[in-house]
ZAMARGU-4260 file (C-alpha; in steps of 0.2 Angstrom, whole numbers, plus 5000, padded with zeros to 4 digits):
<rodrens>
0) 5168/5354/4579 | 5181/5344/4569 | 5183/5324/4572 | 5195/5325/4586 | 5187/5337/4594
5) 5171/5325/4596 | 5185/5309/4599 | 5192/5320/4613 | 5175/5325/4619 | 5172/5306/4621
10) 5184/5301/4629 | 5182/5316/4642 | 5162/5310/4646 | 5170/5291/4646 | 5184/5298/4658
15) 5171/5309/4668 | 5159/5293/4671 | 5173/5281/4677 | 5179/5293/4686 | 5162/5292/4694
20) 5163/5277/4696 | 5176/5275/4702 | 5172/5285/4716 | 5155/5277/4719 | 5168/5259/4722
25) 5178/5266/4735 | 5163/5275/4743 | 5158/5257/4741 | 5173/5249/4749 | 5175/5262/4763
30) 5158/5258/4769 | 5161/5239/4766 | 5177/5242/4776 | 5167/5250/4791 | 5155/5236/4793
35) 5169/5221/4794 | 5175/5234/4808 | 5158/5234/4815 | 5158/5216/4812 | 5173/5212/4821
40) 5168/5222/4834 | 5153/5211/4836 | 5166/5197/4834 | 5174/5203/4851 | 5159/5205/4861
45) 5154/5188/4857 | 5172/5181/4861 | 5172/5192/4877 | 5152/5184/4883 | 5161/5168/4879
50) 5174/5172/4891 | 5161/5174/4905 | 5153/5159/4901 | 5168/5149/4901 | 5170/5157/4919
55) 5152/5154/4922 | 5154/5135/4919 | 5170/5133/4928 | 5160/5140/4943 | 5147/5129/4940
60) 5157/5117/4940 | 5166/5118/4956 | 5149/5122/4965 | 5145/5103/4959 | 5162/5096/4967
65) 5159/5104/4981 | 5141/5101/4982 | 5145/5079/4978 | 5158/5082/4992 | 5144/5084/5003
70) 5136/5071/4996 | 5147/5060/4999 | 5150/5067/5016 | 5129/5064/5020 | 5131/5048/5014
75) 5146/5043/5025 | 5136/5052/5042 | 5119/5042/5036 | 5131/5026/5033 | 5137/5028/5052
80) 5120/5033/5057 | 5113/5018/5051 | 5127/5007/5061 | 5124/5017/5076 | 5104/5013/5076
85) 5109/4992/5071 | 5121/4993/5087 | 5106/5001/5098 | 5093/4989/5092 | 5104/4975/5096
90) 5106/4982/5114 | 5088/4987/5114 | 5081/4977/5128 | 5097/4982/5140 | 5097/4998/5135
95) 5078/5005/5131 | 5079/5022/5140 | 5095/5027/5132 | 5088/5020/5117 | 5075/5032/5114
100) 5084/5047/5117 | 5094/5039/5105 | 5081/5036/5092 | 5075/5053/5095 | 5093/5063/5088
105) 5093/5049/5076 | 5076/5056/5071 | 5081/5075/5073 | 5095/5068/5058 | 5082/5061/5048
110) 5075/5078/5046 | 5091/5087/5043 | 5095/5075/5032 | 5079/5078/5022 | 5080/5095/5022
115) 5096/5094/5015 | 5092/5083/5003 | 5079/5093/4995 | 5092/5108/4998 | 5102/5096/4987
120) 5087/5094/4973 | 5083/5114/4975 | 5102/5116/4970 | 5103/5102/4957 | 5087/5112/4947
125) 5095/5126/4948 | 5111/5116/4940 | 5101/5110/4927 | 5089/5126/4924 | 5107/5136/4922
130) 5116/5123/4910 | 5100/5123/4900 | 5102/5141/4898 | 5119/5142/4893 | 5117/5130/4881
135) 5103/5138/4874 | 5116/5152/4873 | 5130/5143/4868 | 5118/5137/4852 | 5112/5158/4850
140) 5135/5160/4850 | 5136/5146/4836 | 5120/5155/4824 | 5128/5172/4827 | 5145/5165/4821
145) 5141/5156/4807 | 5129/5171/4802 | 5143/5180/4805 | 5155/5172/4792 | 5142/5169/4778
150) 5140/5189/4781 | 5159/5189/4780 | 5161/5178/4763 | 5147/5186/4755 | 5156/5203/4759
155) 5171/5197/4750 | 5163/5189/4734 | 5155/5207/4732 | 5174/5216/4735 | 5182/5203/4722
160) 5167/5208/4710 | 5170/5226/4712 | 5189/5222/4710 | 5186/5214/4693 | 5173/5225/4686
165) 5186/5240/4689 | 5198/5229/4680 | 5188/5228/4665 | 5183/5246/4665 | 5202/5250/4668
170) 5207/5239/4653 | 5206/5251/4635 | 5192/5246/4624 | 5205/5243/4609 | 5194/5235/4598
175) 5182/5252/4597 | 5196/5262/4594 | 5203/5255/4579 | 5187/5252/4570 | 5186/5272/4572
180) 5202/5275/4567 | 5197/5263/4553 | 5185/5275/4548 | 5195/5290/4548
</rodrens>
């Protein structure tokens, strides 16, 4: 086997193992590629489950205007509850019989009223119980995100590395070839 024939035989092996890897990088790449899809995918689901926590909220949040419109309501019917019973004690000796039927439905109230207030409390822990949870997911969303773009920013360090290392290997090693043809 003369010189050239080696030389050439060299260069085949050195063309065979880049070729190699080279094939081994975009396997690489391709399956980089398929986990950012997966990845966005994620992304999508996560924005979608924010959707229907943003709707979640907004609900929530008319539920508590509605329910401090009763509030107020309550606190308007006790207010005028309370003027009726000063206006009957006032008349109390002139009016006694019609006063304690009177005390009676303004007892009756009393109760309703009680039963709504803690219908109100009941309703208010549930408020807080719910927000609790979806800030607890809100703050899962935010880990998952930023987890989610370290992933994303390690993934394209590894890319750019691939990137330049085919670079080199695609760039001739001149130096080696001269101090062979040196020898020749």
């Amino acid at each position: 086997m003369t010189m050239s024939e080696a030389l050439l035989a060299q260069v085949l092996d050195r063309l065979n193992a880049m070729d190699g890897t080279l094939r081994l990088l975009v396997e690489g790449q391709e399956r980089l590629e398929r986990e950012q899809i997966a990845i966005r995918q994620e992304q999508e689901e996560i924005r979608k489950e924010q959707q229907e926590i943003r709707k979640e909220q907004q609900e929530i949040r008319l539920e508590q205007q509605r329910l401090s419109q009763e509030q107020d309501s309550l606190r308007a019917g006790q207010k005028e509850l309370n003027g009726i019973v000063a206006a009957l004690l006032h008349r109390q000796d002139e009016t006694d019989a019609k006063l304690e039927a009177l005390a009676a439905d303004v007892h009756h109230l009393h109760q309703e009223f009680a039963s709504l207030k803690q219908t109100v409390d009941r309703l208010e822990q549930k408020m807080d119980s719910r927000y609790e949870q979806l800030a607890a997911q809100i703050e899962d969303i935010k880990l998952d995100l930023n987890f989610i773009a370290h992933r994303t920013v390690d993934n394209e360090r590894i890319i750019y590395k691939l990137k330049e290392m085919l670079f080199r290997s695609s760039i001739p090693n001149t130096e080696g070839v001269r101090r062979h043809e040196r020898r020749v």
